[in-house]
N, C-alpha and C positions, 0 to 999 in steps of 0.2 A: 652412742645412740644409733639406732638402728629401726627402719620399718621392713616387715616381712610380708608378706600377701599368700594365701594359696585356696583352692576350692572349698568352699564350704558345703554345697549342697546345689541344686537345681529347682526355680520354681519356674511352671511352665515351658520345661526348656531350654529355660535361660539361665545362665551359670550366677550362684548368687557365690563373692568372695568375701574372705574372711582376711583383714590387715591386724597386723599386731605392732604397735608403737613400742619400742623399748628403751628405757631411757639408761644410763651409767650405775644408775642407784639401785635398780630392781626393779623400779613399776613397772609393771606388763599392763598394758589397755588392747582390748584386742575389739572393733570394731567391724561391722557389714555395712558392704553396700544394700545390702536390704533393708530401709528405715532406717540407714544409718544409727542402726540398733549396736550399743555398746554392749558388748555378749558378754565381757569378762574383761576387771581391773584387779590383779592380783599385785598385793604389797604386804611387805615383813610388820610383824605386831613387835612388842616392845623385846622379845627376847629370839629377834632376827626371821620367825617362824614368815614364811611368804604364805597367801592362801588369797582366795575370792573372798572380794568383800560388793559383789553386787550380783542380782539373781539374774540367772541366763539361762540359755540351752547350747545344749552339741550339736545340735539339727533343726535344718529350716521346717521340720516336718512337726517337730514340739513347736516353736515359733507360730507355726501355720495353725497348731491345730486349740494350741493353749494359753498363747500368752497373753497377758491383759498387759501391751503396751510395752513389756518388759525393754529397758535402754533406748525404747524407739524416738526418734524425733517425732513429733505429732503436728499434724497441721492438715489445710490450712491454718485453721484456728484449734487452738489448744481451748480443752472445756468443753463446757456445754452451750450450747447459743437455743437460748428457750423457744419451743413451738417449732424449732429448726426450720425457723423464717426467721427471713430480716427485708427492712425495707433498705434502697440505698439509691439517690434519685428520685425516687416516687417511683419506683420499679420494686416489686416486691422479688422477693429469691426465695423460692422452698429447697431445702437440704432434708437429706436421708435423715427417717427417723429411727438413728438406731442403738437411741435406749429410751425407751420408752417413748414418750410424746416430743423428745429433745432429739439435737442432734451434738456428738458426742466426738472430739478429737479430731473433726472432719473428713468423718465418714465409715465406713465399714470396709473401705479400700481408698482408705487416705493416705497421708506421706509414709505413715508407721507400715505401711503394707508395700510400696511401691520400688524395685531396684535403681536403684539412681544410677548416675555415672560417677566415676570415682579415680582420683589422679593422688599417685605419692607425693610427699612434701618431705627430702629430705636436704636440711640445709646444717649451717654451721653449730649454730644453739640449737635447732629445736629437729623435730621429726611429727609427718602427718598424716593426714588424707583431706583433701578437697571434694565434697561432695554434691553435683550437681542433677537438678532436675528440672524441667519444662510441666506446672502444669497446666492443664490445655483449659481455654476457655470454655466452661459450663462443667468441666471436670468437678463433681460429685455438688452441682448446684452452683457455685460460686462463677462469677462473671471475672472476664479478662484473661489475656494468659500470663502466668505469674513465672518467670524465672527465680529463681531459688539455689543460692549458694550455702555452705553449709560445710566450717572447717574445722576438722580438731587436729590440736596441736599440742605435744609432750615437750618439755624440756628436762633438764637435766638437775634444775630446782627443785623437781616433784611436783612443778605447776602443768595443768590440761587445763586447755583453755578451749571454748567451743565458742564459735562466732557464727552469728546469720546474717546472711542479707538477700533482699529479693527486689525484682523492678518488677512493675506490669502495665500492660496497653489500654489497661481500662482503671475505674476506681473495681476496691476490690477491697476485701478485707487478708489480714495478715494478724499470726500472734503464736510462734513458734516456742516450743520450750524440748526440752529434752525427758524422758520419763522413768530416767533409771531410778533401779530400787538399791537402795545400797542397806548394807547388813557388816558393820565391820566387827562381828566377833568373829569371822573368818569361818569359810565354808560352811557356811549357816549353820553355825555351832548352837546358835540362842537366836530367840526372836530378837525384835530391838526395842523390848520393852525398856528395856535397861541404859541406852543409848542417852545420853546425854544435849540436850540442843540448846543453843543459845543465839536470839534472832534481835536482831537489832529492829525491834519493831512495835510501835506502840499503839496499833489498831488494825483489827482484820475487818473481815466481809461477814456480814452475817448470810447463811443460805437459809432458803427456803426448805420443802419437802420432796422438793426435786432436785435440790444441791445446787439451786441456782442463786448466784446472790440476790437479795432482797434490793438492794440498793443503798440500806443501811450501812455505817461505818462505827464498827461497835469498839471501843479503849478496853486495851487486854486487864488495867489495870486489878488487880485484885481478883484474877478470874484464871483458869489452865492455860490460858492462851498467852500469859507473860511469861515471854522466855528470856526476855534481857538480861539476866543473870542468868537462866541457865536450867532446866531441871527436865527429871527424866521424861520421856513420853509416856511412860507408864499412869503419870498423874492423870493424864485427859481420859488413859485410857477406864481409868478408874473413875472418873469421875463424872456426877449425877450432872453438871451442866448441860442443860439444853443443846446445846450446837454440840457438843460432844456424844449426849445421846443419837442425837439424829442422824450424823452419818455414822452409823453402828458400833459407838463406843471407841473413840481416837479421836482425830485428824483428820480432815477433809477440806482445808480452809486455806483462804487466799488472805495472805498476811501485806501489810503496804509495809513496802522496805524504805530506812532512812536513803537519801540519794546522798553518795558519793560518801557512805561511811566504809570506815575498813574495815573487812573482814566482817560482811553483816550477818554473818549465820556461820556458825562451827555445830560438825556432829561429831561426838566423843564416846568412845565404848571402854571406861574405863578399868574393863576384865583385860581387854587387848593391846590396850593401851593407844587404840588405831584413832586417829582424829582426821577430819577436811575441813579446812576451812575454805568459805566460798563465797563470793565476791559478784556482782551484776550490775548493768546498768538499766536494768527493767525492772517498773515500778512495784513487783510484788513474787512473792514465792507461795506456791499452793503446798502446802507441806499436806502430804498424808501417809495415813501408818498403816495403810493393807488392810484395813480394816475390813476388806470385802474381796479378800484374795482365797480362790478358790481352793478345796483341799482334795478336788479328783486326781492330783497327779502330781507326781517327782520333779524336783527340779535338781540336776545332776546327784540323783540316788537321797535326797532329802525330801520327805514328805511336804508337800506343800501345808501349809496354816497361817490364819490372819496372824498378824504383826511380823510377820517374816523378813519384812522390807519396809522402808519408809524410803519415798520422795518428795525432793524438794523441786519444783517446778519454776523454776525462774520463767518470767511472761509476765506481759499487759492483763490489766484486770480482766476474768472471765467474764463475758458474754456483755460485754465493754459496746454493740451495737445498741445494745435495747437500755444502756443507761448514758444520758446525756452530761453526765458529771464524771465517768471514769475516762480516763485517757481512751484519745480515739484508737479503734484498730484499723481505720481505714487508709490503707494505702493507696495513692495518684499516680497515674503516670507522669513520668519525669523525675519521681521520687527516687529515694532508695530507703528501705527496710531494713534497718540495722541491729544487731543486737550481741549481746555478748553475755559469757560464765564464765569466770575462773574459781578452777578449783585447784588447793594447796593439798597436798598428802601430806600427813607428817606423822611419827611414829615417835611417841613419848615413853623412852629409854629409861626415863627414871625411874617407871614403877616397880 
């Protein structure tokens, strides 16, 4: 195992780097300290072939100028937080509204946009980067100042695992996830209609007209959104369900994960034979299939189009402030903010 680092690019001056985890077996994860943005996971399909199996760029300058999110860590708060106010104390906080009347991944130069500090992790079993950032009290609305740790970690199993933790001097809100878009037919050979999911999960969130939840907690039973057994995304894509209409035909949805089941979500591309299975201790996964992924531009020489990528969002229910029955997002000083994903690679040989 081995970790590499070298320049990636320049924003404002400032050198943004580029770390590559490599483990014994082939996985290549190549990470930035910019948004701690996963730019590129390259792993072998069933007959040894290595390629990309998540949507990136070569340049902070595509990054800068086109990506919706693409591997970035999102925060402070992942989602939407409605009216992009929240009360907290009896103090109200207005935040940037920037999508529409909401506020969106926390901010329009939120943690996805900012160069952290960043330290190698290479030890016996595993190989990393530790990713650090301060941010500053009133930074993009939110009160306190939030320190923010942020690690991933390769082993030599095919397991990545990414862990959060954050302290802050004030109350504050917190609810980190990661945003990669993964595509395992390799070098985005095929959308991921065909992709295969299976969620340990037997109720989502219903959204509104703004993608916000209702507050409602709707049973997948008998409906696209049962994936407990398993079946392609192309079903929701296809299909006349209201929630599936509404956020443009797919995926858009915050699923409640069973706690401490194993292995609560596998995505499988049965052309490639390429699977993840993926594992959390936070109570829900926002799974969406691109449904609103732009088609003005390339992403390394493939035409961008919807279902190109799907992500699964591990995180605390969205916009969890304005509902008094979802888990708090609020974090105390004195606390700590913890959170974790593991994800398994595995490559099924027998097809």
């Amino acid at each position: 195992m081995k970790v590499n680092f070298e320049k990636f690019g320049e924003l404002n001056n400032q050198a943004v780097h580029a770390y590559t985890l490599l483990n014994d077996e082939g996985l290549k994860i190549t990470c930035l300290d910019y948004g701690c943005v996963i730019s590129n996971i390259e792993m072998p399909d069933s007959e040894g072939k290595i390629e990309s199996v998540v949507l990136g760029f070569d340049s902070i300058e595509e990054y800068q100028k086109y990506s919706p999110y693409f591997g970035a860590v999102v925060g402070r708060v992942a989602g939407r937080i409605g009216g992009a106010a929240f009360e907290l104390n009896n103090e109200i906080y207005r935040l940037e509204k920037n999508e529409g009347n909401n506020h969106l991944h926390g901010g329009s130069e939120g943690f996805s946009h900012k160069i952290w500090n960043a330290k190698t992790i290479d030890a016996s079993d595993h190989v990393g980067v530790e990713f650090t950032y301060v941010s500053k009290d009133g930074e993009e609305g939110y009160p306190g100042n939030l320190e923010v740790k942020v690690t991933y970690t390769l082993t030599n199993k095919n397991e990545f695992h990414i862990s959060y933790e954050g302290t802050t001097d004030q109350d504050t809100l917190i609810n980190l996830t990661n945003h990669t878009y993964f595509n395992l037919s390799g070098n985005l050979k095929e959308t991921v209609l065909d992709h295969v999911l299976k969620l340990k999960s037997n109720e989502f969130l219903e959204l509104n007209d703004d993608l916000l939840p209702t507050g409602e907690v709707l049973n997948v039973t008998d409906t696209p959104f049962d994936f407990r057994e398993g079946h392609s995304l192309k079903e929701g894509v296809e299909s006349t369900h209201p929630q599936n209409v509404l956020v443009g035909k797919g995926y858009d949805h915050p699923f409640l994960l069973e706690a401490e089941a194993e292995n609560q979500m596998s995505l499988f591309d049965p052309a490639s034979g390429r699977k993840i299975e993926v594992k959390t201790d936070q109570p829900s996964v926002v799974l969406y299939t691109g449904n609103h992924l732009d088609e003005e531009f390339e992403i390394r020489g493939v035409h961008s189009e919807k279902y190109l990528g799907v992500c699964l969002e591990t995180q605390g229910l969205p916009d969890a402030i304005h509902h008094k029955h979802f888990p708090s997002c609020v974090l105390k000083p004195g606390e700590k903010y913890k959170a974790y994903t593991h994800y398994t690679f595995i490559t099924d040989r027998s097809l």
